[in-house]
MOPAC internal coordinates of N, CA, C and O (Angstrom, degrees):
PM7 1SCF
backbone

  N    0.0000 0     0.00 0     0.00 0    0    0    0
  C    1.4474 1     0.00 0     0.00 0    1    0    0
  C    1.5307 1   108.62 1     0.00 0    2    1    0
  O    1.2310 1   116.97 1   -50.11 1    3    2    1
  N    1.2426 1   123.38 1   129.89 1    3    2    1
  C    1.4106 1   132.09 1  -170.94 1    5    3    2
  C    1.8447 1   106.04 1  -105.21 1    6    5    3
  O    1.2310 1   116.67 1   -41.45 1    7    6    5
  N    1.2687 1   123.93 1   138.55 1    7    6    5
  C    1.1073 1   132.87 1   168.82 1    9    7    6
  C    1.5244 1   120.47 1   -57.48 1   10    9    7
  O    1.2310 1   115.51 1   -42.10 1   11   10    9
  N    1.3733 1   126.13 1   137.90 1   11   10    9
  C    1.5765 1   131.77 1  -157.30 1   13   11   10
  C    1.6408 1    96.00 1   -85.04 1   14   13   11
  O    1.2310 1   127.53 1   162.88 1   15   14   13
  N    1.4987 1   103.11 1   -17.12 1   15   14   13
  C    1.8757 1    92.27 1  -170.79 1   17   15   14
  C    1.8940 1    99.08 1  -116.64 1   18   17   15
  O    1.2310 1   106.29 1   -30.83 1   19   18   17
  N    0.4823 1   143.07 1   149.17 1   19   18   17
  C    1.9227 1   154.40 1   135.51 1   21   19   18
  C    1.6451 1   105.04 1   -28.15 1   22   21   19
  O    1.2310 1   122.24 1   123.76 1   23   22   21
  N    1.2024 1   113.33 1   -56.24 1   23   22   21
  C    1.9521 1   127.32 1  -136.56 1   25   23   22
  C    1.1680 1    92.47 1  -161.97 1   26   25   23
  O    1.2310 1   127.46 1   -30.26 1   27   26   25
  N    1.3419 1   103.25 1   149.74 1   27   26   25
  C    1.3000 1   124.92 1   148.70 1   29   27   26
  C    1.7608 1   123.59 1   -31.02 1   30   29   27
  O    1.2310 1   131.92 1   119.17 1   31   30   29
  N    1.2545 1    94.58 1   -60.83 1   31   30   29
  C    1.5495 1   108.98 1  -177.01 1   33   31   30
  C    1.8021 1   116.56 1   -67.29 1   34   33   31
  O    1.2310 1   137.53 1   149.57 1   35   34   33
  N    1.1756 1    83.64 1   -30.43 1   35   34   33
  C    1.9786 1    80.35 1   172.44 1   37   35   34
  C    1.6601 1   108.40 1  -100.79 1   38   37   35
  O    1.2310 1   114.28 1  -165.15 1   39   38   37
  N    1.4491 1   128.44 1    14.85 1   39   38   37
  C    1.3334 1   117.42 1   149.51 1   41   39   38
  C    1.8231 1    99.32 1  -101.62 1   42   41   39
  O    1.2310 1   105.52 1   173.73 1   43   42   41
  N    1.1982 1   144.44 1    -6.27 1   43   42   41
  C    1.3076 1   134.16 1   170.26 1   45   43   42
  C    1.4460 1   109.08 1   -89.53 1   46   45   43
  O    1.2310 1   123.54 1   167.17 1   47   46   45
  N    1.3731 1   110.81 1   -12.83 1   47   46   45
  C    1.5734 1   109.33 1   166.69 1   49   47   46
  C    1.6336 1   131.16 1   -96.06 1   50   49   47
  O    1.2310 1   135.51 1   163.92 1   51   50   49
  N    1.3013 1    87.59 1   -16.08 1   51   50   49
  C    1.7716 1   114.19 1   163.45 1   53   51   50
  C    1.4094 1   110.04 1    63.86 1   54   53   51
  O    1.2310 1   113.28 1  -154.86 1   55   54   53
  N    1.4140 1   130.32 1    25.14 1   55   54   53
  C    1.6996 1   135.41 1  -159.98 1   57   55   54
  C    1.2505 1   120.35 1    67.12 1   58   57   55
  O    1.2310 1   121.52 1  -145.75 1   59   58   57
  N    1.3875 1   114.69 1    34.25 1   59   58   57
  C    1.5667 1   118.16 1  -172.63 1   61   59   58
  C    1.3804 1   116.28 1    95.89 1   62   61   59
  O    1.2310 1   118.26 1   153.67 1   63   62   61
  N    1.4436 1   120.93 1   -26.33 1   63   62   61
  C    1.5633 1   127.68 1  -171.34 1   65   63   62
  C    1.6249 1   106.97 1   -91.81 1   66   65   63
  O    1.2310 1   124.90 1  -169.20 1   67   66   65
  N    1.2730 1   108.20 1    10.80 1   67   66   65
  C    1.3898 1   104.40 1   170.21 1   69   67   66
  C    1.5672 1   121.85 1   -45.93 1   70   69   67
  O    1.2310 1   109.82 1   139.33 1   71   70   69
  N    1.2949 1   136.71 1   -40.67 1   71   70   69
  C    1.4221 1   142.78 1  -173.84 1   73   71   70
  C    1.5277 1   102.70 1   -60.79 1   74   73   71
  O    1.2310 1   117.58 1   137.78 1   75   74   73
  N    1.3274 1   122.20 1   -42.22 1   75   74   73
  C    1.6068 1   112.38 1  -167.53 1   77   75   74
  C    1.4216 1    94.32 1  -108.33 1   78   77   75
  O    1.2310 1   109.11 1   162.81 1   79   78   77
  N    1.3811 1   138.01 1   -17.19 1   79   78   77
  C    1.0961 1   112.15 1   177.76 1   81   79   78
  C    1.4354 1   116.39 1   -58.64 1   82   81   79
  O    1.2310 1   124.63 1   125.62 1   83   82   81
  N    1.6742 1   108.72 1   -54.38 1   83   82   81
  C    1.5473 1   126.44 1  -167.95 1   85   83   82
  C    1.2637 1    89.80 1   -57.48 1   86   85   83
  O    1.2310 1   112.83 1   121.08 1   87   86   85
  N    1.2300 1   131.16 1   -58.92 1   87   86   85
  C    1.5934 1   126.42 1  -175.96 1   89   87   86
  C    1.5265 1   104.47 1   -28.97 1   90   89   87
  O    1.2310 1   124.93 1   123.85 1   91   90   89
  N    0.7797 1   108.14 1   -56.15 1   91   90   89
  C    2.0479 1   122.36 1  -161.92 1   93   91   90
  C    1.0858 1    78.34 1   -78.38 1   94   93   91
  O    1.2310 1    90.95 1    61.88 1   95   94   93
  N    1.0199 1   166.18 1  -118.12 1   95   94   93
  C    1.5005 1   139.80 1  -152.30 1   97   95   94
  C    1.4261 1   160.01 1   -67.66 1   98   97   95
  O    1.2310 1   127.90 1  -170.17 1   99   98   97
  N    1.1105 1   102.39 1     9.83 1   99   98   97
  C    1.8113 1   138.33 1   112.90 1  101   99   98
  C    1.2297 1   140.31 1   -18.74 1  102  101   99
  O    1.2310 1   124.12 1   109.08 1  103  102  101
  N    1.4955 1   109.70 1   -70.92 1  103  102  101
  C    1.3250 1   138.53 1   137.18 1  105  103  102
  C    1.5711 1   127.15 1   -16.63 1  106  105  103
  O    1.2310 1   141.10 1    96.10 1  107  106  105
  N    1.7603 1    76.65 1   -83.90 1  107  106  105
  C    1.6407 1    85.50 1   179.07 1  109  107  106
  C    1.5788 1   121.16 1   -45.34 1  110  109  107
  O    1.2310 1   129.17 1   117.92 1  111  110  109
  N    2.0164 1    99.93 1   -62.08 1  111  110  109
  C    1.5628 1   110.53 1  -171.87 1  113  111  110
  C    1.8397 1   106.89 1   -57.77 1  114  113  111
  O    1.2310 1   123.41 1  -178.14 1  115  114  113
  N    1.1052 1   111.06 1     1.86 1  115  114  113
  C    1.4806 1   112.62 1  -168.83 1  117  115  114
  C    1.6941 1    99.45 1  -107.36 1  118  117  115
  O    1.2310 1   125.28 1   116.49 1  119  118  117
  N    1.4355 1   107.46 1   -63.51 1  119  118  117
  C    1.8174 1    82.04 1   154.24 1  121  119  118
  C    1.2633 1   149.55 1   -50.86 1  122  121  119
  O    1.2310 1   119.01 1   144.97 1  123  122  121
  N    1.5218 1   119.48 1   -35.03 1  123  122  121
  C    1.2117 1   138.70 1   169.96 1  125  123  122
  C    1.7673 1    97.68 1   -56.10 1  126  125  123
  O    1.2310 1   122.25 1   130.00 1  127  126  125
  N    1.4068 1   113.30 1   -50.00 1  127  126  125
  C    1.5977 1   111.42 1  -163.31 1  129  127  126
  C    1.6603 1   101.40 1   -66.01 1  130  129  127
  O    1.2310 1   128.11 1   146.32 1  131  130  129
  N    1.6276 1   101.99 1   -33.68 1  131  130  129
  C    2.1617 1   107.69 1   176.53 1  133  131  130
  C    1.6989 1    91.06 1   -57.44 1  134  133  131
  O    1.2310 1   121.60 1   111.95 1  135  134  133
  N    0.8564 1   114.54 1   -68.05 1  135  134  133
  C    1.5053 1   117.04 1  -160.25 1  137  135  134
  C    1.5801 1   120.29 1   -43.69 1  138  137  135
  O    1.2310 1   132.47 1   135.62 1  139  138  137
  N    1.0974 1    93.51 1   -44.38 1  139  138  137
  C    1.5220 1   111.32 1   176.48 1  141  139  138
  C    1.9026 1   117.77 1   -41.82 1  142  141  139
  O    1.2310 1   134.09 1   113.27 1  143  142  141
  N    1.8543 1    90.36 1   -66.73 1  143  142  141
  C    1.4414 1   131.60 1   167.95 1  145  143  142
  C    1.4585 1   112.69 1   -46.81 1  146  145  143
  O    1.2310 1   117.99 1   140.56 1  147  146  145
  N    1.4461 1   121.44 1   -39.44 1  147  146  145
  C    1.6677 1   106.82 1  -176.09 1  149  147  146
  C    1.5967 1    91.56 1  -104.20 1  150  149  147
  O    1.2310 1   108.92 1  -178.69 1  151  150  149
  N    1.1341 1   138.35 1     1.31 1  151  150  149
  C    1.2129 1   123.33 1   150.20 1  153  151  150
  C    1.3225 1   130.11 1   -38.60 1  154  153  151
  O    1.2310 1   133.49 1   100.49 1  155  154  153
  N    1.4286 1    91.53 1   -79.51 1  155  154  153
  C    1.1533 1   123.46 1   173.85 1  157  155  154
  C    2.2158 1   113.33 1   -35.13 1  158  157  155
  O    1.2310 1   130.62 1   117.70 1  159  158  157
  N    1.2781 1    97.12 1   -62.30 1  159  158  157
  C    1.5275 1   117.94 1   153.95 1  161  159  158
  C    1.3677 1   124.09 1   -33.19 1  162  161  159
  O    1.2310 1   125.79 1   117.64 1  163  162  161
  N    1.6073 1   106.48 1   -62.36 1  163  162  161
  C    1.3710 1   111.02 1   171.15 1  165  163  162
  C    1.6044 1   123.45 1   -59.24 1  166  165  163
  O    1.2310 1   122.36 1   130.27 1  167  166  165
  N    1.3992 1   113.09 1   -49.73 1  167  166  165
  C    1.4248 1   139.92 1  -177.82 1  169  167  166
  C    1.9143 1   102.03 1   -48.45 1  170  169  167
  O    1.2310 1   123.79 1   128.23 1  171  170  169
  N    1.9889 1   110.33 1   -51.77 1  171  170  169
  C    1.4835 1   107.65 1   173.13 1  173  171  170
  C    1.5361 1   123.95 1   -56.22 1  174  173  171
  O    1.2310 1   127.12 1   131.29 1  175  174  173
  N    1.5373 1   103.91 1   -48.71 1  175  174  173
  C    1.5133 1   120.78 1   164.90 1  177  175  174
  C    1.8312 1   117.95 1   -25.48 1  178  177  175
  O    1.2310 1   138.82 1   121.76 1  179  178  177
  N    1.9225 1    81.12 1   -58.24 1  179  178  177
  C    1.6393 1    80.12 1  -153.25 1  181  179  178
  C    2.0538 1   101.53 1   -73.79 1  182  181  179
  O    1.2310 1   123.07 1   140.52 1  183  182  181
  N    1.4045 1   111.72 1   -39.48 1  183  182  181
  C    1.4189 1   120.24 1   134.35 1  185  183  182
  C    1.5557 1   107.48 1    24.21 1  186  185  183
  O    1.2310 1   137.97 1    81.90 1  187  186  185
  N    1.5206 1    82.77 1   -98.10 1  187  186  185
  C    1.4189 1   115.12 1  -159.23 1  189  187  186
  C    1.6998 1   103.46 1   -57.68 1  190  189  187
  O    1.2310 1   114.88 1   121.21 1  191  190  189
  N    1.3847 1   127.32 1   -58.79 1  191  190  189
  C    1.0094 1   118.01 1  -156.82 1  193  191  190
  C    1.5426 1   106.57 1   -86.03 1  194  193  191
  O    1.2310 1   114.32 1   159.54 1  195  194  193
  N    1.3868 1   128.37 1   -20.46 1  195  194  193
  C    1.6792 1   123.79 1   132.84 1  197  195  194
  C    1.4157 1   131.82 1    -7.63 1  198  197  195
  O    1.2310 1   133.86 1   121.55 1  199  198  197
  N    1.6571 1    90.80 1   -58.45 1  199  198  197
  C    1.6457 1   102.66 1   168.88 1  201  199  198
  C    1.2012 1   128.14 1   -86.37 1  202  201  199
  O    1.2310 1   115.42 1   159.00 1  203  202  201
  N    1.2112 1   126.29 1   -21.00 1  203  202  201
  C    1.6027 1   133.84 1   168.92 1  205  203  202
  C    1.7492 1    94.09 1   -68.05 1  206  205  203
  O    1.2310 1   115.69 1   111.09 1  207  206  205
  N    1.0122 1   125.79 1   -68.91 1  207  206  205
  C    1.4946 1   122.76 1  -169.35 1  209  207  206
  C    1.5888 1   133.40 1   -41.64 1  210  209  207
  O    1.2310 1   131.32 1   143.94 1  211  210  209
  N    1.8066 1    95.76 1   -36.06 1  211  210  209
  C    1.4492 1   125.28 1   179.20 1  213  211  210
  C    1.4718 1    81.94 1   -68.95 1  214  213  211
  O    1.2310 1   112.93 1    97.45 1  215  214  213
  N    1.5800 1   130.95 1   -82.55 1  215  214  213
  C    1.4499 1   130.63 1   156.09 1  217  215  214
  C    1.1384 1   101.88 1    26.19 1  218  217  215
  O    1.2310 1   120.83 1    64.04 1  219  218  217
  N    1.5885 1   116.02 1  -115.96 1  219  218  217
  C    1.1701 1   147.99 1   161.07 1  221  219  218
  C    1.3944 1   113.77 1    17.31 1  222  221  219
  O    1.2310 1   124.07 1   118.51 1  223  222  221
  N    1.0343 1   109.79 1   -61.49 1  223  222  221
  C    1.8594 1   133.13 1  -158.11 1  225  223  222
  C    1.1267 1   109.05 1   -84.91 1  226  225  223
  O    1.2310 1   130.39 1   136.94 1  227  226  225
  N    1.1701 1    97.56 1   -43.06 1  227  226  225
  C    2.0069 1   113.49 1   172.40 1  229  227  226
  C    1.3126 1   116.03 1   -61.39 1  230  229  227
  O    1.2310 1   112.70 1   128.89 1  231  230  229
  N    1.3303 1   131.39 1   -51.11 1  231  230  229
  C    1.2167 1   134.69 1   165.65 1  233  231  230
  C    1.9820 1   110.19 1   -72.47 1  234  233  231
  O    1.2310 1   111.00 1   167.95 1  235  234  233
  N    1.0604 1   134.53 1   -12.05 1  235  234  233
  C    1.2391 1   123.50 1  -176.68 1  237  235  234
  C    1.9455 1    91.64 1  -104.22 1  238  237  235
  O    1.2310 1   122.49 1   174.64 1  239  238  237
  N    0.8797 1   112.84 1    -5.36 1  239  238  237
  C    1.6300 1   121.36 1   167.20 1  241  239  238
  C    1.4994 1   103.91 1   -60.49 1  242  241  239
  O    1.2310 1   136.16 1   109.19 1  243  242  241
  N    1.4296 1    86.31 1   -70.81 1  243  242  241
  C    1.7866 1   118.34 1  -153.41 1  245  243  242
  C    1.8577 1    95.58 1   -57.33 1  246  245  243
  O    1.2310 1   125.98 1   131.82 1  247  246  245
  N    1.2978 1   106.10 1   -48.18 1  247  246  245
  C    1.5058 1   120.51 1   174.86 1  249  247  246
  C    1.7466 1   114.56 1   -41.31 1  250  249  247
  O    1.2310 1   133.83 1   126.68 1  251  250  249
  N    1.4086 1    90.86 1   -53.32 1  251  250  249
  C    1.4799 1    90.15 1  -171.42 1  253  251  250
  C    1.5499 1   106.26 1   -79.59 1  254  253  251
  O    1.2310 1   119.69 1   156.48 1  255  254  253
  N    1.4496 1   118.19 1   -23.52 1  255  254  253
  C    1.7570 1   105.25 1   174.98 1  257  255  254
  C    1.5088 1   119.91 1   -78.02 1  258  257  255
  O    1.2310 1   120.41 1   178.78 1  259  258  257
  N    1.6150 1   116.83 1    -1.22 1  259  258  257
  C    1.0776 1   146.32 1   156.56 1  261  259  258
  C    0.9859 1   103.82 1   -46.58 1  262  261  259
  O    1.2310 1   119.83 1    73.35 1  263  262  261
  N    1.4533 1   117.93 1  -106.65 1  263  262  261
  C    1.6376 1   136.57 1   163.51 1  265  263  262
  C    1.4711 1   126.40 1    -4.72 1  266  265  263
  O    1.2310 1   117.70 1   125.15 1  267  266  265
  N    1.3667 1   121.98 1   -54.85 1  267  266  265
  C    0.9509 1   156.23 1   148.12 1  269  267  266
  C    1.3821 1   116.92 1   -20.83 1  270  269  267
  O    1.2310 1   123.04 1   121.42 1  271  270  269
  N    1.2754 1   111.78 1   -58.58 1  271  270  269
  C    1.7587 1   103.11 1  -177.85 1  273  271  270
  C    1.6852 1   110.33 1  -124.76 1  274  273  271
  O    1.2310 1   127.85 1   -33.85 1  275  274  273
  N    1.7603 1   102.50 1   146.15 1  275  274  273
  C    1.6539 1   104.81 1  -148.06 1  277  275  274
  C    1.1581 1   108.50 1   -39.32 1  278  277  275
  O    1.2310 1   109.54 1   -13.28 1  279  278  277
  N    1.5540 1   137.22 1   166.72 1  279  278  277
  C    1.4263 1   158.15 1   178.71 1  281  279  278
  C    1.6260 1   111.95 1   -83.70 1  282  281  279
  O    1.2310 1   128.11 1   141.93 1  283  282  281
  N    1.5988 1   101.99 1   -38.07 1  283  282  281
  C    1.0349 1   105.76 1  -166.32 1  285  283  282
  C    1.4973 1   114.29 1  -132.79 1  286  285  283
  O    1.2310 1   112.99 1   -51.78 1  287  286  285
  N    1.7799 1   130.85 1   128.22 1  287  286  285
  C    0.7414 1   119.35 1  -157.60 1  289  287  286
  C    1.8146 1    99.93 1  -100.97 1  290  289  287
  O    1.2310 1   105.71 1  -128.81 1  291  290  289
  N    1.1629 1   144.11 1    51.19 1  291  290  289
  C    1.1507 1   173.38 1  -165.02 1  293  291  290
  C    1.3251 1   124.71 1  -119.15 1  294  293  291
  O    1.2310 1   116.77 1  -100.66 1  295  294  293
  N    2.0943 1   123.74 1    79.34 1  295  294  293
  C    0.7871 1   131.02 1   179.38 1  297  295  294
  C    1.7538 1   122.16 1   -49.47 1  298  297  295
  O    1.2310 1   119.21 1   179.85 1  299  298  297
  N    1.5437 1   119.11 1    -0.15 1  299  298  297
  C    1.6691 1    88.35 1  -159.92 1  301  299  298
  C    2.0354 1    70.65 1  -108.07 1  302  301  299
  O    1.2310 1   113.42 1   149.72 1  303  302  301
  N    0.9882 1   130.05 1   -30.28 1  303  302  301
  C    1.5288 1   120.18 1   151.69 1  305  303  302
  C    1.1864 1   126.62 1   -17.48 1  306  305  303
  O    1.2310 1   123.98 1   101.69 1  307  306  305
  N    1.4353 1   109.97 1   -78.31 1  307  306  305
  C    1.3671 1   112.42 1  -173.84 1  309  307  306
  C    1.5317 1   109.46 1   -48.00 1  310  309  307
  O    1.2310 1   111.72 1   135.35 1  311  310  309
  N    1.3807 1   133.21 1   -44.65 1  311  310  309
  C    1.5070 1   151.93 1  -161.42 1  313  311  310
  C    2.1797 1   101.70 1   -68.40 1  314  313  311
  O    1.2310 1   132.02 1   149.77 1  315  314  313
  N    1.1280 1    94.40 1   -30.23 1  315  314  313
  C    1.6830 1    92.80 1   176.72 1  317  315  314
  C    1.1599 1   124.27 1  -119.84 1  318  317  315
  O    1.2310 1   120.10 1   180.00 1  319  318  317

């Protein structure tokens, strides 16, 4: 089996098609690198608002076991 390039320099020149090849992979590794990046982005986001919600719930918990038991520990209250 024989190698597709000679040199170094004639696989970075690609048979003349060097300009659009590298482009096309440019491209690509440059979308792949976006993709990567709003993952990552998306993944903190979704994170985050996981934890605000758990948040959320915890205090509308805590609220209602609040509510829930008398305010006042004042027997002639309770009676009227």
């Amino acid at each position: 089996m024989s190698a597709a390039f000679d040199s170094w320099q004639a696989f970075f020149a690609m048979g003349g098609y060097a300009f659009y090849v590298w482009l096309a992979v440019a491209a690509t590794l440059l979308s792949l690198l976006g993709l990567f990046i709003h993952t990552l982005w998306q993944r903190k986001q979704l994170l985050a608002e996981v934890s605000r919600q758990a948040s959320r719930e915890r205090r509308i918990r805590q609220s209602k076991q609040k509510s829930a038991t008398p305010q006042s520990a004042n027997p002639r209250e309770k009676s009227l």
